[in-house]
C-alpha positions in Angstrom: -52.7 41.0 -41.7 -48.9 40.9 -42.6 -46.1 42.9 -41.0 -44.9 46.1 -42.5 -46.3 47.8 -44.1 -46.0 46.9 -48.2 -49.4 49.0 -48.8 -47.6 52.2 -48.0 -43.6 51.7 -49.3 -45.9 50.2 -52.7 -47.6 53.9 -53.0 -44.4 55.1 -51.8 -42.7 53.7 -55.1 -45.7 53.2 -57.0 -46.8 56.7 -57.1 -44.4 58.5 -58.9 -44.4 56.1 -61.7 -48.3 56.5 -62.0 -47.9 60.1 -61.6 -45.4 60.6 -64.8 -46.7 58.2 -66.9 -50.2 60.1 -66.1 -48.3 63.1 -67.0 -47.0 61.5 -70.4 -50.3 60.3 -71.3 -52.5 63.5 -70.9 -50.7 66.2 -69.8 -47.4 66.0 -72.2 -48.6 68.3 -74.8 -50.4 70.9 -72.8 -47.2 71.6 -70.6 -44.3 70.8 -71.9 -41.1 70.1 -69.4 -38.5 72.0 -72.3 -39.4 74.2 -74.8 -38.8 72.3 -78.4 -37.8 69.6 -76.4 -38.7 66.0 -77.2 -42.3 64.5 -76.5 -43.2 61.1 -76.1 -45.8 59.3 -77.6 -49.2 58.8 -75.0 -49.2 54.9 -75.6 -45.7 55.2 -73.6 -47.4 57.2 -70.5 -50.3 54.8 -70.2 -47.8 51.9 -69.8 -46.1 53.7 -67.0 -49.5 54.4 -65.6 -50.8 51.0 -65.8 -47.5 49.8 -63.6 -48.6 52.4 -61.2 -51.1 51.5 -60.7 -50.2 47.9 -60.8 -47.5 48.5 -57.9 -50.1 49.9 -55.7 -52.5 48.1 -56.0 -50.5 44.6 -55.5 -49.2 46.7 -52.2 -52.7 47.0 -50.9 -53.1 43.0 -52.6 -50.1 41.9 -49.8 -51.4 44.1 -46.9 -54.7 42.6 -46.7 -55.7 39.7 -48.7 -52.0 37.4 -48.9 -51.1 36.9 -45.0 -50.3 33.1 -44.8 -52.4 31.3 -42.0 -50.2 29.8 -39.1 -49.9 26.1 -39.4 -50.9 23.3 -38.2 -48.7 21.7 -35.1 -48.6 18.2 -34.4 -49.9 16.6 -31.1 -47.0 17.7 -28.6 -44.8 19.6 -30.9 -44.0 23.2 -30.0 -42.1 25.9 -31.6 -39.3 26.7 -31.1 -38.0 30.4 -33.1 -39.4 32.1 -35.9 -37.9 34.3 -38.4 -38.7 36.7 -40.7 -36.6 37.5 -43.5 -35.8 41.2 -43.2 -37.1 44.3 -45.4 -34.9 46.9 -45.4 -32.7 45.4 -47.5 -34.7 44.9 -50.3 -36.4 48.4 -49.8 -33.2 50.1 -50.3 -32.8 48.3 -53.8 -35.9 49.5 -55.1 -35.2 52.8 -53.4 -32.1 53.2 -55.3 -33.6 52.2 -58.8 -35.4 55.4 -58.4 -32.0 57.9 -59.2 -31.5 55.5 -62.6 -34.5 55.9 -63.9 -35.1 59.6 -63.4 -31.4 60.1 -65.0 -33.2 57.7 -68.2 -35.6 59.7 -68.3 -33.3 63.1 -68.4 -30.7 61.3 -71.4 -33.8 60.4 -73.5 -35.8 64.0 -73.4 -33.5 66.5 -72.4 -30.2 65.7 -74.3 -29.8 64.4 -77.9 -27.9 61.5 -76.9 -28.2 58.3 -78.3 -31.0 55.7 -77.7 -28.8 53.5 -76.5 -27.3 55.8 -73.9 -30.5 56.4 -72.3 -31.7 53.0 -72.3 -29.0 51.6 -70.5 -29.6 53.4 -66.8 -33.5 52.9 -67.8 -33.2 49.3 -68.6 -30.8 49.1 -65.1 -33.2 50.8 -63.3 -36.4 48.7 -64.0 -34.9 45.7 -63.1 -33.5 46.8 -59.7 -37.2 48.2 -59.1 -38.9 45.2 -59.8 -36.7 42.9 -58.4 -36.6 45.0 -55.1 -40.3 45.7 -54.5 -41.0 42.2 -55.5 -38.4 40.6 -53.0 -39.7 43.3 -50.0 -43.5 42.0 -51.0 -41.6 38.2 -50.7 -39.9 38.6 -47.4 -43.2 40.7 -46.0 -45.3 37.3 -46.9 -42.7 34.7 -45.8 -41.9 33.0 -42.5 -39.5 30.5 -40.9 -40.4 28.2 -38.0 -38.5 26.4 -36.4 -40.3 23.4 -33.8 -38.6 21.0 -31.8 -39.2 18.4 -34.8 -39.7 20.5 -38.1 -37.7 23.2 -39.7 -40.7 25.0 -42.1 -40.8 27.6 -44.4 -44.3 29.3 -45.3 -44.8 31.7 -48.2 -47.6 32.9 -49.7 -47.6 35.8 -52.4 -50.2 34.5 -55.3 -50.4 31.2 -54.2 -49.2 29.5 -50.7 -46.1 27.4 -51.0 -45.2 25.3 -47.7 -41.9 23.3 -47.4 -41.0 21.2 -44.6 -37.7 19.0 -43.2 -37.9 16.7 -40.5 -34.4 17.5 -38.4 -34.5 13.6 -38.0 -33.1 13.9 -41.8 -31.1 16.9 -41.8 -28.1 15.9 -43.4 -26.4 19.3 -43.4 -26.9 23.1 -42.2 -25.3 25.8 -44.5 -24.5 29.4 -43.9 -24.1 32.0 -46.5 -23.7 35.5 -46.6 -23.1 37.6 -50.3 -21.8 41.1 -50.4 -25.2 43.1 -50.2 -26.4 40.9 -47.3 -22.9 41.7 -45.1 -24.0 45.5 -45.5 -27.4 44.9 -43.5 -26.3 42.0 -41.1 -28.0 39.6 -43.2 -27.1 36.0 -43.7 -28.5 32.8 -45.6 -28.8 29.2 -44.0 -29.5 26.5 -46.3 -31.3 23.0 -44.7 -30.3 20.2 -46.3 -32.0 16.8 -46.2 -31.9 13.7 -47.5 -30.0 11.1 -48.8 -28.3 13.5 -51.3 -29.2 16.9 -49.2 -31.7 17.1 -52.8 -34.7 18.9 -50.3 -33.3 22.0 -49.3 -35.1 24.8 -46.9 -33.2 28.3 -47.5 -33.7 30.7 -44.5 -32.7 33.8 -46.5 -32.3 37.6 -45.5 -32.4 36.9 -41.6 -30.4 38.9 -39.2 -28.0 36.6 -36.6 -28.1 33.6 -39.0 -25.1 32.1 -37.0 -27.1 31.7 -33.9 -30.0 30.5 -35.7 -28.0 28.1 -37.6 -26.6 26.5 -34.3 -29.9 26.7 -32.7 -30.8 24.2 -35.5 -27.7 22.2 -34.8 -28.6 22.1 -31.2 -32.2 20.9 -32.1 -31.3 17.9 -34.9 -32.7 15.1 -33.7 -35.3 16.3 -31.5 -35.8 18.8 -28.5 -32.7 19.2 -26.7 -34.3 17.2 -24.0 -35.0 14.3 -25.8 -31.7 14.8 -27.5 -29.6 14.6 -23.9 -31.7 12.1 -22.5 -29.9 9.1 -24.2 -27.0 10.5 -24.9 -26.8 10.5 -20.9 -28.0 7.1 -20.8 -25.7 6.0 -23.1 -22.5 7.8 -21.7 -23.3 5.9 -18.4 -23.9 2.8 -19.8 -20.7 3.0 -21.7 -18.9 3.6 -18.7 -20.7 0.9 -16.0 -20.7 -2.1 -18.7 -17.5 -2.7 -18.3 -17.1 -2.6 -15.0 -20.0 -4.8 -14.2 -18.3 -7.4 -16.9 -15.4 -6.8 -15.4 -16.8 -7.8 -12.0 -18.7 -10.8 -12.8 -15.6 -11.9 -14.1 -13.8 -11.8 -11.3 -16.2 -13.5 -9.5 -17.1 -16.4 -11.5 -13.1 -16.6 -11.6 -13.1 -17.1 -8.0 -16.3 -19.0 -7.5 -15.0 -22.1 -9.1 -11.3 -21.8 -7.1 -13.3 -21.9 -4.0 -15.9 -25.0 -4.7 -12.6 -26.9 -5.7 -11.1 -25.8 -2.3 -13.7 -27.0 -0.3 -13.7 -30.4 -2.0 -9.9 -30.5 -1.8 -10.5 -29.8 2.3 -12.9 -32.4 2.7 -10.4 -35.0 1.1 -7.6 -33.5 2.7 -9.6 -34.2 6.4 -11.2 -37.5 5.2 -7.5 -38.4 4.6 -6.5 -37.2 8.1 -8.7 -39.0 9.6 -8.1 -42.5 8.0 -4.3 -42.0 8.8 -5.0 -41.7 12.5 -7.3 -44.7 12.4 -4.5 -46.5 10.4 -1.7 -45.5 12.3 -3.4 -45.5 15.8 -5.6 -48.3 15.8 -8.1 -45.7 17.2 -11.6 -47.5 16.8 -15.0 -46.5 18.0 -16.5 -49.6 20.1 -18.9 -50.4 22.4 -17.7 -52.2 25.0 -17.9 -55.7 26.4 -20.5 -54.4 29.1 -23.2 -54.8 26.2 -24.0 -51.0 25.9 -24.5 -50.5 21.8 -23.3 -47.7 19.8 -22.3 -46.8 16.5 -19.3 -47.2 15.3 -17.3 -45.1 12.9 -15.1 -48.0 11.5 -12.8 -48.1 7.7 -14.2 -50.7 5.0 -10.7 -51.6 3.6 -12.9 -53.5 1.2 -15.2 -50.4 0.2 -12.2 -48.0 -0.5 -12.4 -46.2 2.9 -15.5 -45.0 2.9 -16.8 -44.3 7.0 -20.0 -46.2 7.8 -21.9 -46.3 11.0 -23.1 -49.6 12.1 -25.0 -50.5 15.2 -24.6 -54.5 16.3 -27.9 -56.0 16.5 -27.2 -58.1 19.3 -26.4 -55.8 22.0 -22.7 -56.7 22.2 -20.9 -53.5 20.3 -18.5 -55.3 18.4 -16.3 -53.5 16.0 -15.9 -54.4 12.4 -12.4 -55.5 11.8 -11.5 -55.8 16.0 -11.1 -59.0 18.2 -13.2 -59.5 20.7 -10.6 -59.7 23.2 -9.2 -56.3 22.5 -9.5 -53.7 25.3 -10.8 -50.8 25.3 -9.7 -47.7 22.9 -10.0 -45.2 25.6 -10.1 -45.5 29.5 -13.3 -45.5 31.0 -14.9 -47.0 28.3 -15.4 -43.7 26.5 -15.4 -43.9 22.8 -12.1 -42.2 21.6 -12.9 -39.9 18.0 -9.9 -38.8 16.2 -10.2 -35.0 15.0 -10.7 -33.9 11.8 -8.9 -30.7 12.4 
């Protein structure tokens, strides 16, 4: 069943047109509104019953037959709002097409005026009633949802019509309000999308349409959840790249100083200790007593690299020393030079 209740405003607005034009039809000659007055032909009645009865019975058509079924959700989606345009708008449109025509219908029987003078407020009438009860039967059958992926718009009146916009291709959100809405409160949001905003969803007669336009800002995208969740990842990432560049850059600039020191100190103490073998005579020797040893001795010929020799006959001689040299160090204790 709908909301509202467009049964009783249709017999509200319906009935008095059935009742005149039943009044016209059958009822016209026997009692006669003014004396000598003006008559109108029957035909003229049954038309004005026949919309009558049309207005009611399309009231009771709405109330019970033409409520839209909810739709389908997809797996995980959830809604988020719904709206419904508003009614009283359009109610007090067709309520105040009601004054026009009964002053029609006073300038074409009671007066000699013109035709034309009459038909004017008659012809202005009509059209506010129609258009009025037809827009309160519209908004009674229509409905806006709004899910954390779809913006939807669900109307059924003779036949169901069912528009949808992804907010993943929402290219713009509109807000509107005319005149006659800003009386009521009312405003418009249009939902564009699209590559030329072509598909658009209008969420018409709603009260607070500024909230519920920003509530479909808020949603574009996705659920504000899944909305936050990279924008979050993002900001931090954005903020820790380039410190983390910035640190392995500083540490790959000082990585290679360092290996480049260390080779320059083993030079530097290689060096040392070739000097104090130069300048010293300092050499590592076992002595004439036969006890064997290595030796740490300077190939002039190998381009001062150390090597450690042992003397396969027992004797410790040095390479590159006499053997009548003494002893490098008293006690026959092998004297190293320090590579500090």
């Amino acid at each position: 069943m709908t909301r509202g209740r467009p049964a009783l405003w249709s017999a509200a607005l319906g009935g008095p047109l059935l009742a005149v034009g039943a009044y016209l039809f059958a009822l016209q000659s026997q009692f006669p509104l003014l004396p000598r007055g003006a008559t109108a032909p029957p035909a003229a009645g049954a038309v004005l019953a026949l919309f009558g009865v049309f207005v009611v019975g399309l009231g009771l058509y709405v109330q019970y037959v033409a409520a839209p079924a909810a739709p389908t959700l997809r797996p995980g989606e959830s809604i988020v709002d719904t709206r419904d345009p508003a009614q009283r708008n359009a109610l007090a449109q067709a309520t105040l097409s009601l004054p026009l025509l009964g002053v029609g219908f006073y300038l074409l029987y009671a007066t000699t005026q013109p035709y034309l003078v009459a038909g004017v407020p008659l012809a202005v009438g009509l059209y506010l009633f129609s258009t009025g009860l037809h827009r309160y039967w519209r908004n009674t059958l229509t409905t806006y949802l709004l899910t954390d992926q779809r913006v939807m718009e669900e109307y059924r009146f003779l036949s169901l019509v069912r528009n949808e916009v992804p907010l993943e291709k929402v290219r713009a959100v509109e807000e509107r309000q005319s005149m006659w809405d800003a009386l009521f409160g009312l405003g418009r949001v249009y939902v564009r999308a699209g590559a030329t905003g072509d598909l658009t969803i209008t969420v018409g007669d709603v009260y607070d349409s500024t909230p519920y336009a920003d509530e479909i800002r808020a949603h574009l995208g996705g659920s504000p959840e899944r909305a936050n969740g990279p924008a979050v990842v993002n900001a931090r990432s954005t903020v820790e790249e380039p410190a983390a560049v910035q640190s392995a850059a500083r540490t790959s600039e000082t990585a290679e100083p360092v290996e480049g020191n260390v080779d320059t100190a083993a030079d530097i103490v290689a060096d040392v200790g070739r000097e104090s073998l130069d300048g010293d005579g300092l050499t590592d020797d076992t002595d004439a007593a036969g006890d064997a040893g290595p030796t740490d001795d300077v190939d002039a010929a190998d381009g001062g690299d150390v090597t450690d020799d042992a003397d396969a006959s027992g004797a410790g001689a040095a390479n590159g020393a006499e053997a009548g040299d003494e002893p490098s160090a008293p006690g026959g204790d092998p004297r190293t030079p320090n590579p500090r």
